[in-house]
ROTOR-277110 format. One record per residue (C-alpha): x, y, z. Coordinates in Angstrom, 1 decimal. Layout:
<node xx="X" yy="Y" zz="Z"/>
...
end
This chain:
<node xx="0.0" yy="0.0" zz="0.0"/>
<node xx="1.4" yy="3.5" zz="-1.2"/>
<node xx="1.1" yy="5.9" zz="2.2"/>
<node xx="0.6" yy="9.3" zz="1.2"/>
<node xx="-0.3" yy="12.9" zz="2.9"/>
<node xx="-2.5" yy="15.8" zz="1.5"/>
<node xx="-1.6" yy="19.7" zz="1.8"/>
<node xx="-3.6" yy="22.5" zz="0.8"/>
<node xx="-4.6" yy="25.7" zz="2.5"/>
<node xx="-8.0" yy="25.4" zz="0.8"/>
<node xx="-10.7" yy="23.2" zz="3.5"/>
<node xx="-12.7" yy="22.4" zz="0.9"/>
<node xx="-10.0" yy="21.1" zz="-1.4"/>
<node xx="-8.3" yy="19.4" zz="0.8"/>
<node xx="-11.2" yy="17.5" zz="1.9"/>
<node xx="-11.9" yy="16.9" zz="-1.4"/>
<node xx="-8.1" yy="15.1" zz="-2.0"/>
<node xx="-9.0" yy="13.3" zz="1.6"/>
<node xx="-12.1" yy="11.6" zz="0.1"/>
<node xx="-10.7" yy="10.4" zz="-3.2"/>
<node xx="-7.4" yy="9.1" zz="-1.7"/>
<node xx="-10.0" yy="7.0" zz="0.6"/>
<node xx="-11.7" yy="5.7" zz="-2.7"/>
<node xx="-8.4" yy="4.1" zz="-3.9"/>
<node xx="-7.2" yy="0.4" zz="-2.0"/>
<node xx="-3.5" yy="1.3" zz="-3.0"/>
<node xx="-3.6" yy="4.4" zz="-1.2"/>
<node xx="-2.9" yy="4.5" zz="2.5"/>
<node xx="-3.9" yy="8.2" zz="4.0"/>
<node xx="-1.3" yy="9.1" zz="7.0"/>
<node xx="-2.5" yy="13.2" zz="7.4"/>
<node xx="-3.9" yy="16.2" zz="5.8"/>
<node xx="-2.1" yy="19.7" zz="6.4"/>
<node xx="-3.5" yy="23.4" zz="5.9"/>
<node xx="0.0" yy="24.6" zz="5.7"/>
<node xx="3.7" yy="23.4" zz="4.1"/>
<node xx="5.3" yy="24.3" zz="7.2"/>
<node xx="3.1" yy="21.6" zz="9.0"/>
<node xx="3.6" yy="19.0" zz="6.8"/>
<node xx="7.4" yy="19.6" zz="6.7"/>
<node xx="7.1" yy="19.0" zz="10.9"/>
<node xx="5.6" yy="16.2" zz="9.7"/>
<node xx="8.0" yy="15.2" zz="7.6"/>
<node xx="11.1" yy="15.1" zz="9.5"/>
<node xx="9.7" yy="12.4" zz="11.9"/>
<node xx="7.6" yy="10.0" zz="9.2"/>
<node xx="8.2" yy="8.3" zz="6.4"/>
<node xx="5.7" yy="8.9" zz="3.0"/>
<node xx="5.8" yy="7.4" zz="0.0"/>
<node xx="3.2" yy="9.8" zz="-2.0"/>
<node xx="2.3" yy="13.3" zz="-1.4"/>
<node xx="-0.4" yy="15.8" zz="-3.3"/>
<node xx="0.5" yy="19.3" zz="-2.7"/>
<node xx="-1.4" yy="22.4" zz="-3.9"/>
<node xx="1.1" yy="25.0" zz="-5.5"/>
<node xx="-0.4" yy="28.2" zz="-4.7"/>
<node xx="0.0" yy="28.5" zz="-0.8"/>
<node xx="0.8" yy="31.2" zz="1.7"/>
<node xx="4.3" yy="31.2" zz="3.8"/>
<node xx="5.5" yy="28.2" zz="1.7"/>
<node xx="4.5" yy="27.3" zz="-1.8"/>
<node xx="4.3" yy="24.3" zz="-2.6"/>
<node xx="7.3" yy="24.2" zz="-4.8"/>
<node xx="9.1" yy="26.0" zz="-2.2"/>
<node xx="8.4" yy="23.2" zz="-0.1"/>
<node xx="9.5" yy="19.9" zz="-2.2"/>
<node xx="12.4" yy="22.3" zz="-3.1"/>
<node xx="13.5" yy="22.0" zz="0.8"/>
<node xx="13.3" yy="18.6" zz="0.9"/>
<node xx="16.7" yy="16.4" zz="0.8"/>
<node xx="15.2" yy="13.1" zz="-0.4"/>
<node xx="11.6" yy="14.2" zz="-1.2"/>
<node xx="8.7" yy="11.8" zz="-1.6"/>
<node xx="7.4" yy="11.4" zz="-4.8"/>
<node xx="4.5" yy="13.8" zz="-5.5"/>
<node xx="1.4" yy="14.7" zz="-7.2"/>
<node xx="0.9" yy="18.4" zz="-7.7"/>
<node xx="-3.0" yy="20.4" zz="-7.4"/>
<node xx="-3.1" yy="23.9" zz="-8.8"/>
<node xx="-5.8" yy="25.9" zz="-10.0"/>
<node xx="-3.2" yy="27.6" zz="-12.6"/>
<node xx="-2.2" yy="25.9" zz="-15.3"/>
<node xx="1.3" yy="27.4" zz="-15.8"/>
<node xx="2.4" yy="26.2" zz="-12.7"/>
<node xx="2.5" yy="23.0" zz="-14.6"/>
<node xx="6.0" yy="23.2" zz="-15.7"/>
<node xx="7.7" yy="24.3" zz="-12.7"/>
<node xx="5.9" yy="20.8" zz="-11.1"/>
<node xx="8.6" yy="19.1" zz="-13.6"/>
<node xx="11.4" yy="20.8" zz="-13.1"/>
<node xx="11.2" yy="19.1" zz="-9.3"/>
<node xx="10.7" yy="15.7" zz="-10.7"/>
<node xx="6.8" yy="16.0" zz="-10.2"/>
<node xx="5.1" yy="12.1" zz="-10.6"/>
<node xx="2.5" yy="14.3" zz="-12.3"/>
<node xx="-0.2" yy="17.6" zz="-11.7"/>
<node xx="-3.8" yy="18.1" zz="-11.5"/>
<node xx="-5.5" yy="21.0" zz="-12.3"/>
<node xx="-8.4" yy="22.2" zz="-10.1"/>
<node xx="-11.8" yy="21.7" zz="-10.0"/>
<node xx="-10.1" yy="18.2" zz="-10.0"/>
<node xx="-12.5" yy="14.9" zz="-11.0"/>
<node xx="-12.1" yy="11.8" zz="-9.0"/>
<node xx="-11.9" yy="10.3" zz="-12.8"/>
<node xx="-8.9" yy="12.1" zz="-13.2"/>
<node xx="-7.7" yy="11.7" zz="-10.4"/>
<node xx="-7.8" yy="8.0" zz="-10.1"/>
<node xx="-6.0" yy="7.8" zz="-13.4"/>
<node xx="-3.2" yy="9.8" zz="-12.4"/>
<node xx="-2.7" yy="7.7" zz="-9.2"/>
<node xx="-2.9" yy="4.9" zz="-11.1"/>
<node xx="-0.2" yy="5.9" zz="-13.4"/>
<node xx="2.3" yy="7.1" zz="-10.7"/>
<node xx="1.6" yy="4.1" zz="-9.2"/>
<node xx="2.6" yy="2.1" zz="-12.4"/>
<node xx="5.9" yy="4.0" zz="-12.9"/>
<node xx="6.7" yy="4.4" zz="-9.4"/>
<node xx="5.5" yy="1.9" zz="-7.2"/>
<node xx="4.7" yy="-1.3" zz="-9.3"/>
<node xx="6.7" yy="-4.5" zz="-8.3"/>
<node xx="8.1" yy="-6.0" zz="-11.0"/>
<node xx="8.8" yy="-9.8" zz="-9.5"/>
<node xx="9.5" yy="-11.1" zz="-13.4"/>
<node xx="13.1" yy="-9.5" zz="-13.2"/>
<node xx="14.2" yy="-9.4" zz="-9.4"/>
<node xx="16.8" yy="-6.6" zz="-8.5"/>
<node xx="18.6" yy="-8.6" zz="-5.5"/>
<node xx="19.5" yy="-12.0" zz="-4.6"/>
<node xx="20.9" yy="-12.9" zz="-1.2"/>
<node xx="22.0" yy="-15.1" zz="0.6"/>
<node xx="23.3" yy="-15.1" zz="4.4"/>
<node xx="26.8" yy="-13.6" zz="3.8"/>
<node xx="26.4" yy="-11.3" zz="0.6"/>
<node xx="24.1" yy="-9.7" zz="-2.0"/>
<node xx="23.8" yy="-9.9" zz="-5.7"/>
<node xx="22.8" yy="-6.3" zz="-7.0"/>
<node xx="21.7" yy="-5.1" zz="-10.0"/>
<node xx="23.9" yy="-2.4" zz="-10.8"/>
<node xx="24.9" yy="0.0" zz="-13.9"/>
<node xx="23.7" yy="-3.3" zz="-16.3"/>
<node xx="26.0" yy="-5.0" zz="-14.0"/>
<node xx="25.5" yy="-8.1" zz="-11.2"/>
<node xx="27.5" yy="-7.2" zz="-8.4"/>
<node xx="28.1" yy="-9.4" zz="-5.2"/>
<node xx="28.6" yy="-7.6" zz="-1.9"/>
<node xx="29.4" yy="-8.8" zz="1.0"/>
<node xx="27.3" yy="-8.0" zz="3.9"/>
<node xx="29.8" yy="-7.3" zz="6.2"/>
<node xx="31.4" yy="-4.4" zz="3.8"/>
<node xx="28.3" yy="-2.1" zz="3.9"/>
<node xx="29.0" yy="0.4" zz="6.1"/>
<node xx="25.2" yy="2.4" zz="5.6"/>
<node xx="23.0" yy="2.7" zz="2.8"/>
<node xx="21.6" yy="6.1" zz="1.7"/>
<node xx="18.0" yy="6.3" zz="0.0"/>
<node xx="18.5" yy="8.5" zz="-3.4"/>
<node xx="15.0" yy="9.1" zz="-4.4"/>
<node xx="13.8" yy="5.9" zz="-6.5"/>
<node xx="18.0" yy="4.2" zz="-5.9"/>
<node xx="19.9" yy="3.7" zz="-2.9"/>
<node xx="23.5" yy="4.5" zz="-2.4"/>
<node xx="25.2" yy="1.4" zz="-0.8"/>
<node xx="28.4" yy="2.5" zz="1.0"/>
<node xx="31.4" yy="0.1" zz="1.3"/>
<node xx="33.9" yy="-0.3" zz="3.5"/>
<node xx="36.7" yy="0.1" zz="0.9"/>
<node xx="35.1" yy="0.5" zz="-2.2"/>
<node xx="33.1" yy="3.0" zz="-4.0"/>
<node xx="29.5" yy="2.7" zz="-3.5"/>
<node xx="27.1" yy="1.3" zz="-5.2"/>
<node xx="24.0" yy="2.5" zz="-6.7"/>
<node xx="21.1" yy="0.2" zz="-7.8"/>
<node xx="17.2" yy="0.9" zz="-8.4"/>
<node xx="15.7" yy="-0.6" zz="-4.9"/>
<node xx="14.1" yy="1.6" zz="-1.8"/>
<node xx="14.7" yy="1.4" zz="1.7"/>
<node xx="11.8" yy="-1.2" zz="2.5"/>
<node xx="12.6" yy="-4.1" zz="-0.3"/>
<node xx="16.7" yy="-3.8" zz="0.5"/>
<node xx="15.6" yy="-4.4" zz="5.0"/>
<node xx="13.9" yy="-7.5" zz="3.6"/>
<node xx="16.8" yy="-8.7" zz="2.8"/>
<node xx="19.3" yy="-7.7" zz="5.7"/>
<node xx="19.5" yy="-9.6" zz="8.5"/>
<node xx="18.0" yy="-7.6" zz="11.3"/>
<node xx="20.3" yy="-8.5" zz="14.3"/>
<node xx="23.1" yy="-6.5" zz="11.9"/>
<node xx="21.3" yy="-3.5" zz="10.0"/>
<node xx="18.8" yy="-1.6" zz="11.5"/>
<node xx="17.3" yy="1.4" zz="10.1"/>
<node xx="17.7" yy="4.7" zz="12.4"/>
<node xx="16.4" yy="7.2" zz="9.6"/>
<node xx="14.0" yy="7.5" zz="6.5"/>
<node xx="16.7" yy="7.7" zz="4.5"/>
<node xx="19.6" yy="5.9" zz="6.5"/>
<node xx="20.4" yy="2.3" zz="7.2"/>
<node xx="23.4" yy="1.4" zz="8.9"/>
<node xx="25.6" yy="-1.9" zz="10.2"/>
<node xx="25.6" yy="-2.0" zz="13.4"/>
<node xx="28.8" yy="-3.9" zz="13.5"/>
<node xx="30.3" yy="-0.9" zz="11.9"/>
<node xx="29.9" yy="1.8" zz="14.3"/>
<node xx="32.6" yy="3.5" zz="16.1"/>
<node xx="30.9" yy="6.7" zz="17.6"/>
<node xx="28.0" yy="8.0" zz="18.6"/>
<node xx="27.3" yy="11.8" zz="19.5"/>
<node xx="24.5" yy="14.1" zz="19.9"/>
<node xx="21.6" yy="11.9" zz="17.8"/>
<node xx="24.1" yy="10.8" zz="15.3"/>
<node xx="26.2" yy="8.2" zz="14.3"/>
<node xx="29.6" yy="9.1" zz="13.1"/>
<node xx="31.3" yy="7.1" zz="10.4"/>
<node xx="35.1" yy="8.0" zz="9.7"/>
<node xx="35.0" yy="10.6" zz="11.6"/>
<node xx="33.6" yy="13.4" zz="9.1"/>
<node xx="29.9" yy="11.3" zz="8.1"/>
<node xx="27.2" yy="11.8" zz="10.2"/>
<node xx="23.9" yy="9.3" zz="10.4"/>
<node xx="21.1" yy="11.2" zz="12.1"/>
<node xx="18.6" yy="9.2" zz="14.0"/>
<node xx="15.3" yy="10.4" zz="13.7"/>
<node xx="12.5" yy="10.0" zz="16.3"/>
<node xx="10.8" yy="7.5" zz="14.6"/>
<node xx="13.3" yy="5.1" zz="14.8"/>
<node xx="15.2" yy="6.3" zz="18.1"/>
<node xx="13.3" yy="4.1" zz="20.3"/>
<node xx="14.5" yy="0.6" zz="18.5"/>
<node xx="18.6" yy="2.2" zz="18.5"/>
<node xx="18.1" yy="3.0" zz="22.1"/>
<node xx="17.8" yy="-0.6" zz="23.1"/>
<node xx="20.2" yy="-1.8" zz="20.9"/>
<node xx="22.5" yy="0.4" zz="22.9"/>
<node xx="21.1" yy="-0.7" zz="26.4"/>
<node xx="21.5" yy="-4.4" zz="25.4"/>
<node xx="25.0" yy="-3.7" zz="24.4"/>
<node xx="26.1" yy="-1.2" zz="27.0"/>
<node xx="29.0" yy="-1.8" zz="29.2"/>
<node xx="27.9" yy="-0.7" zz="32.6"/>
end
C-alpha cells in the first residue's frame, strides 16, 4: 500500500483530495495539512511514499516546499493555474492536476504514478541474497557484496547509495523497504527515513548521530530512536 499525505490551504480542497485518496485500496492516507510548514514538521519524523500538494500556498508554496526537501517523496501536484504545470517538472513532479479536480482524473493519475513508481516487477528481481552477501543489480551490471562491507546505505529518491567499507558505493534501483527485507536484522537496522546502517560498523555516537570515519554523520530520527536505544542498552557496558 502506497502511504501518502494531502496539503492545501484550501478546507474544501483538501477535503476533497482526503475523500478520493480514501476511494483508492492502493492508497494509504497518513495526514492532511492546511499549511507546508506543517507537513514539513511532519515530515522530519515520518516516512511517505506519496504526497499531493497544492502549488499556490501562503508562507510556503508548494514548490518551495518539495524544493527544501533532501530526499523528497514522490508527489502529485494540485493547482488551480495551469502554468504552474511546468515548474511541477522541473522538481521531478510524478504528475499535476489541475483544479476543480474529478475523481476520474484523479484516479487515473494515481494509477499511473503508481505504475511507474510503485509497481513491483517480481519477473526481473533486483537482488538476490543469501546469508553472507548480495547480488545487486547495478549500472547493467550483477554485483556481489558482502554484507559485512556495507557500512550504511543512503536512499536516493527511487536508488539507494550502498556504502562500502573500501570501495566505491554502489547504486542500484531498490528503496529502503525491499533492500531491510533482505538484511538480516540482528546487523542492519534502520535509524532514519533515509539511512540504514551496520551495526557492526559503528565506532561513535554523539549528539543523535552516528559518526562514520569521523567526518559522516547518520542522524537518527525519532521515529526510529526508540528501537537504537535498546540496541544500545542491550550492548552497554555498565
Amino acid at each position: 500500500m502506497i502511504t501518502c499525505i494531502a496539503i492545501d490551504d484550501e478546507p474544501l480542497a483538501l477535503k476533497q483530495i482526503g475523500s478520493y485518496i480514501e476511494k483508492i485500496p492502493a492508497l494509504n492516507l497518513l495526514a492532511m495539512f492546511p499549511s507546508a510548514l506543517k507537513a514539513l514538521e511532519y515530515l522530519q519524523h515520518n516516512e511517505v511514499d506519496l504526497m499531493f500538494v497544492d502549488i499556490n500556498m501562503p508562507d510556503l508554496s508548494g514548490m518551495e516546499f518539495v524544493q527544501s526537501l533532501t530526499h523528497p517523496p514522490k508527489v502529485i501536484f494540485t493547482t488551480a493555474y495551469r502554468e504552474f504545470a511546468m515548474e511541477g517538472f522541473q522538481v521531478d513532479a510524478a504528475d499535476y492536476l489541475v483544479k476543480p479536480i474529478s475523481f476520474a482524473a484523479f484516479a487515473k493519475s494515481v494509477e499511473k504514478t503508481k505504475n511507474r513508481y510503485f509497481s513491483e516487477k517480481e519477473e526481473t528481481p533486483s537482488i538476490k541474497h543469501d546469508d553472507q552477501f548480495l547480488f545487486i543489480k547495478s549500472e547493467y551490471k550483477i554485483v556481489r557484496i558482502n554484507l559485512n562491507d556495507i557500512k550504511y546505505i543512503e536512499s536516493m529518491r527511487d536508488y539507494i547509495r550502498i556504502h562500502l567499507a573500501n570501495e566505491k558505493p554502489i547504486m542500484t534501483l531498490l528503496n529502503m523497504k525491499k533492500i531491510m527485507e533482505h538484511l538480516p536484522c540482528e546487523t542492519f537496522m534502520r535509524v532514519h527515513r533515509s539511512f540504514i546502517v551496520n551495526l557492526n560498523k559503528i565506532n561513535t555516537i554523539e549528539r543523535n548521530r552516528i559518526v562514520f570515519d569521523n567526518k559522516i554523520f547518520i542522524p537518527i530520527s525519532d521515529q526510529y530512536k526508540e528501537e537504537f536505544q535498546q540496541f544500545l542498552d542491550n550492548n552497554f557496558l555498565k
